[in-house]
N, C-alpha and C positions, 0 to 999 in steps of 0.2 A: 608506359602503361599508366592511366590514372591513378589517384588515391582511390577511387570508386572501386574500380575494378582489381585492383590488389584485394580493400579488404574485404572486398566480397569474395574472394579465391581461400581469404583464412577463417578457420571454420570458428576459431576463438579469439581472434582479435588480437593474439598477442604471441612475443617469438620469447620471453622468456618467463619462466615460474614466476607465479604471480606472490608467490612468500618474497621475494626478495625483492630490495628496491631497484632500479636499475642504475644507470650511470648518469642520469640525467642530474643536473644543476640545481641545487637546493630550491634558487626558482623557480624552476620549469617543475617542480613535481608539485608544489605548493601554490601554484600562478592560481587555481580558484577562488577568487575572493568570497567572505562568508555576505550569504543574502544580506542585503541589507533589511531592516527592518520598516514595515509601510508605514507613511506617514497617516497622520491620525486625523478624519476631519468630523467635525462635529456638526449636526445638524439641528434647528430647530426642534425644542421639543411639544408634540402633538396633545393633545386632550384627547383622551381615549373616548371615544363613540359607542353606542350600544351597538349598533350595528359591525361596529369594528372588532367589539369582544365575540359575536356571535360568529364573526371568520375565523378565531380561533380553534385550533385543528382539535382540544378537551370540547368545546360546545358544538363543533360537528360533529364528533363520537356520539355526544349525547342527543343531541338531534336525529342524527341517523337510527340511534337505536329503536330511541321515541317512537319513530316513523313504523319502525320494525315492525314494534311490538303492536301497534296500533293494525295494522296490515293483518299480522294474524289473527291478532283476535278478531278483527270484525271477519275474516273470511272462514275461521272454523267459527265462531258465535254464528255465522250465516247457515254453515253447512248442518250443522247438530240442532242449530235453532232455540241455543238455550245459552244465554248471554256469561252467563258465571262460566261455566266453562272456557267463551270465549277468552275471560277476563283473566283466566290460570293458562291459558296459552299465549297470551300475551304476555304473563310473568316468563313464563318458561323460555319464550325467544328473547325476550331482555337477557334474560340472566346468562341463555347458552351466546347469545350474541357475545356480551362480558368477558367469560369462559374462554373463547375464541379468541379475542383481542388479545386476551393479556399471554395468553401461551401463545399468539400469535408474533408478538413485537416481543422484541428482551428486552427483559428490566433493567440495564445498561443503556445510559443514552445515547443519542446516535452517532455525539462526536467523541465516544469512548469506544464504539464497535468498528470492526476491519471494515476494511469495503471489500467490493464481491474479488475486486482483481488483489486483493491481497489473498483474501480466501483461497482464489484458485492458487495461485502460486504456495500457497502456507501447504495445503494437500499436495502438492508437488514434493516440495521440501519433505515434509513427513514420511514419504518412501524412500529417502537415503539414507534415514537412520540406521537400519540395517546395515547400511556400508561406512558406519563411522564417523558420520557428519553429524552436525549438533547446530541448533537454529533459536538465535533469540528474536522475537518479534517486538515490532514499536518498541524502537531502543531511543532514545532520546540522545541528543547534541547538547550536554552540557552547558548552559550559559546561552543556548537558544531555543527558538522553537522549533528546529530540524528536527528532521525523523528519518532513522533508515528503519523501514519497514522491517527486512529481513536481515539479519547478517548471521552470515550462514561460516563455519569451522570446521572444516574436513582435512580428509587426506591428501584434498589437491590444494589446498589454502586458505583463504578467508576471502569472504564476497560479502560485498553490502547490495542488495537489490532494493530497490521500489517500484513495487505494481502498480502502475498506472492505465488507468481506465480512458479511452478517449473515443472522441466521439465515431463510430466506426462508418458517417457518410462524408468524412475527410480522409483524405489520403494522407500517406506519410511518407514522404521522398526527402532526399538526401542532396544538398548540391556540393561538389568541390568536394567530398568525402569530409567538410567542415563544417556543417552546415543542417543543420535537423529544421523541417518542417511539420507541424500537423498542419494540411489545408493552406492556409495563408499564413499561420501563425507562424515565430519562429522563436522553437523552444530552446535556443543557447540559455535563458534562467533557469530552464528546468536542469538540463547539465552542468553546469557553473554548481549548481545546487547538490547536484548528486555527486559531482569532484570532491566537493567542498564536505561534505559529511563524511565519504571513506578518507580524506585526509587526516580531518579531525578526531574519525576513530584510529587510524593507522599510527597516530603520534600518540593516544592517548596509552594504547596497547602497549606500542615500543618501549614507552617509557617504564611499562610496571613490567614486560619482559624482559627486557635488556638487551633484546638483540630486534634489528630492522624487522618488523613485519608488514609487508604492504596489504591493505584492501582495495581489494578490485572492485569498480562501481561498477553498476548498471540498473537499466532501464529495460522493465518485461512490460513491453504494450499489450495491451488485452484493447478490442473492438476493433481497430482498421487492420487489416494485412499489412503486414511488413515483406518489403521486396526483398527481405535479403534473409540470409540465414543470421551471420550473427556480424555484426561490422563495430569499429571501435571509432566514432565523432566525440574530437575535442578530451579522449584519454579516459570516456565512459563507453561502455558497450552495449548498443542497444539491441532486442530482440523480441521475436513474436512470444507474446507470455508463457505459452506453454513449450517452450524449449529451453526454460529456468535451468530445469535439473540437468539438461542434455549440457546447456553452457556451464556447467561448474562440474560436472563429473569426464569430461573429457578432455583431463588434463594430466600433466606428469605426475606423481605422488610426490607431495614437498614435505609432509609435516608425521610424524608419529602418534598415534594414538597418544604416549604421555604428553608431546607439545599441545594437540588438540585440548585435550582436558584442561590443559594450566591457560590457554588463551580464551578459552571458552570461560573458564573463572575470572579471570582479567575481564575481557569485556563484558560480563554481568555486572564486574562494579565498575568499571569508569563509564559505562552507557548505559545510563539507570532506565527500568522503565518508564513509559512515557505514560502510562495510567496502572501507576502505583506496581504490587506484584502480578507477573506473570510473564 
């Protein structure tokens, strides 16, 4: 039988408790190297243009609104036939347009806010509370710019996931059960990547618990269908995003409510947030 067809027969990817490490060779658990870091290139710098400031997404707001306010007033100034008027309903779509924007977009900028396939996943995670699990989000990698989105502290163990968002008119197929594709691409750095952050929490943990605790990686695709239920490529597990809770609650019970609490405290501090508290 293939490696395909095995792990697509196991429903979790794995034959033993994901709390403990297994037998494998200090190498082989640790073989994901940390991303390197991209090289930096520098480009001529431009002379900013009026027409260049006015593509800015602040003077398109105000453009637009401009336009707005201008639109109503001459269309109720038209309708009532008495220009003042016009000219307070023009104030009024300025200011409700404003009103709108700013409750519209959060005052958090955009590369401090989740994205939607964290979102979904985070609402996921949030209904296991009730069964004893505990979930820190955007935990930061120590000495890099890694991020595990979630890592999640239950009854069945600890899981680091990342929701990833791709594009849903590629497909996502699998060759040699070694091998991850989106479309053409082939995401072995996005897995190398996800190894390499439950490693580097799994050692971080250990060391302030005192006993082996492994974290389990994975990958919750959100936009293409995934052909498989849940399959384990290169020692992460990938899966269709909304089957998070299903892959982390359908597993033997490894850990006690007081280990949960003291590793859930451990990993608040050796994986600080990655935008300040929370």
């Amino acid at each position: 039988m293939s490696d395909v067809d095995s792990d697509n027969q196991r429903e979790d990817g794995h034959n033993a408790s994901p709390i403990w490490v297994s037998e494998r060779t200090e190498s082989e658990q640790t073989a994901a190297a940390k991303p390197s870091a991209p090289t930096s290139t520098y480009a001529p710098v431009e002379r900013a243009s009026v027409s260049s400031l006015l593509q800015q997404p602040r003077f398109r707001r105000l453009r637009n609104r401009a336009i707005l306010a201008v639109l109503v007033g001459l269309v109720v100034g038209f309708l009532v036939r008495d220009w003042r008027l016009g000219v307070t309903a023009a104030v009024i779509a300025a200011i409700a347009e404003a009103v709108y924007r700013s409750r519209s977009n959060s005052s958090v900028p955009a590369w401090r806010r989740s994205s939607v396939a964290e979102r979904r996943t985070e609402a996921q995670l949030r209904k296991l509370e009730r069964s004893g699990y505990r979930t820190l989000h955007a935990r930061a990698i120590p000495g890099s710019e890694a991020q595990i989105d979630h890592l999640v502290v239950g009854p069945t163990g600890v899981y680091a996931v990342d929701s990833e968002k791709w594009d849903r008119r590629l497909p996502v197929r699998v060759q040699m059960g070694k091998k991850l594709f989106h479309g053409p691409f082939d995401m072995k750095p996005r897995l190398t990547e996800a190894m390499w952050e439950a490693t580097q929490a799994s050692e971080l943990i250990t060391k302030s618990f005192g006993r082996e605790i492994s974290v389990v990686p994975s990958l919750a695709i959100y936009g293409p269908p995934v052909p498989w239920k849940i399959m384990t490529i290169r020692g992460v597990d990938v899966y269709q995003g909304d089957r998070a809770r299903k892959w982390i609650t359908k597993r033997e019970q490894a850990l006690t409510a007081a280990e949960i609490d003291r590793i859930y405290d451990i990993a608040a501090q050796v994986l600080p947030a990655r935008y300040g508290d929370g």
